[in-house]
Residue frames as a rotation matrix with the C-alpha (Angstrom) as fourth column:
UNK 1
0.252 -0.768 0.589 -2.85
0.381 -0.481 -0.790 -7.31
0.890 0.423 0.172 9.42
UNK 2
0.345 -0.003 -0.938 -0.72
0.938 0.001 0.345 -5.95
0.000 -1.000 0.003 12.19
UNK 3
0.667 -0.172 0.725 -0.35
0.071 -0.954 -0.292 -2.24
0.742 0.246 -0.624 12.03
UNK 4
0.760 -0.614 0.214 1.92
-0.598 -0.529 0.602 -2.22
-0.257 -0.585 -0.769 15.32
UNK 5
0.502 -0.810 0.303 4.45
0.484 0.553 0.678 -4.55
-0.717 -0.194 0.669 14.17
UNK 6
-0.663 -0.623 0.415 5.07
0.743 -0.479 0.466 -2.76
-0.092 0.618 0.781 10.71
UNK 7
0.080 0.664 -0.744 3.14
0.137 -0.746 -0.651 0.55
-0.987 -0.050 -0.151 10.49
UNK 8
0.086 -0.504 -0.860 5.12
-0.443 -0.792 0.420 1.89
-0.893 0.344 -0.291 7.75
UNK 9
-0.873 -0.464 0.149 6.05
-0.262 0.705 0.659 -0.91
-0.411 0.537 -0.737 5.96
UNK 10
-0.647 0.742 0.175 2.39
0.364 0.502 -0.785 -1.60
-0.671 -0.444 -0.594 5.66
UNK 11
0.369 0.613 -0.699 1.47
0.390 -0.785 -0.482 1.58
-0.843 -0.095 -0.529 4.39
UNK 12
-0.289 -0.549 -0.784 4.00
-0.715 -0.421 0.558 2.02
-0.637 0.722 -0.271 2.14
UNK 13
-0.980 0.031 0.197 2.65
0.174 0.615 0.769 -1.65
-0.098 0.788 -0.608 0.03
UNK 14
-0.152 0.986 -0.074 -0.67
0.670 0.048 -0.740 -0.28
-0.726 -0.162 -0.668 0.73
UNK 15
0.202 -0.097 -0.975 0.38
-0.274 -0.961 0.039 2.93
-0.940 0.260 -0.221 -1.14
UNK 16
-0.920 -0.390 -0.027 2.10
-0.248 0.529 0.811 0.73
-0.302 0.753 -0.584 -4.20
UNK 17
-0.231 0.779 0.583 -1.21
0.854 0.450 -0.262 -0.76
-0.466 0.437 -0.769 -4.86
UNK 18
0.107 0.786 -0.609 -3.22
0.224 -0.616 -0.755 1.83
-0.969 -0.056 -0.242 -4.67
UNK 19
0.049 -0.461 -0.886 -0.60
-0.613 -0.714 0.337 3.57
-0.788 0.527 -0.317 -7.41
UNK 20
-0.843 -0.342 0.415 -0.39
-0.149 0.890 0.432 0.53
-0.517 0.302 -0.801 -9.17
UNK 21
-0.178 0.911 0.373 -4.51
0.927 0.282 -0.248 0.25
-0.331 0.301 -0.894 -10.09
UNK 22
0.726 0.300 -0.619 -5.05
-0.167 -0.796 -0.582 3.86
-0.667 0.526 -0.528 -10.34
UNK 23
-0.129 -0.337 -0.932 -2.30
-0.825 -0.485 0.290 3.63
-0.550 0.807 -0.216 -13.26
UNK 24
-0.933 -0.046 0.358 -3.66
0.209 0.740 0.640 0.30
-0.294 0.672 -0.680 -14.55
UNK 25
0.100 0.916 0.388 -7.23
0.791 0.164 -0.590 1.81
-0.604 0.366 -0.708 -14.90
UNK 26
0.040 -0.092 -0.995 -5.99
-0.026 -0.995 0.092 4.77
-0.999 0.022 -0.042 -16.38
């Protein structure tokens, strides 16, 4: 992964997951 080409962008589908599993194990 390249964190200096998209930081943000990165972070932000990193964030989706996250939200994504924590409300499929829920």
């Amino acid at each position: 992964m390249n964190y200096n080409s998209s930081n943000l962008t990165g972070f932000s589908k990193y964030e989706q997951n996250i939200q994504i599993q924590f409300l499929q194990f829920k």
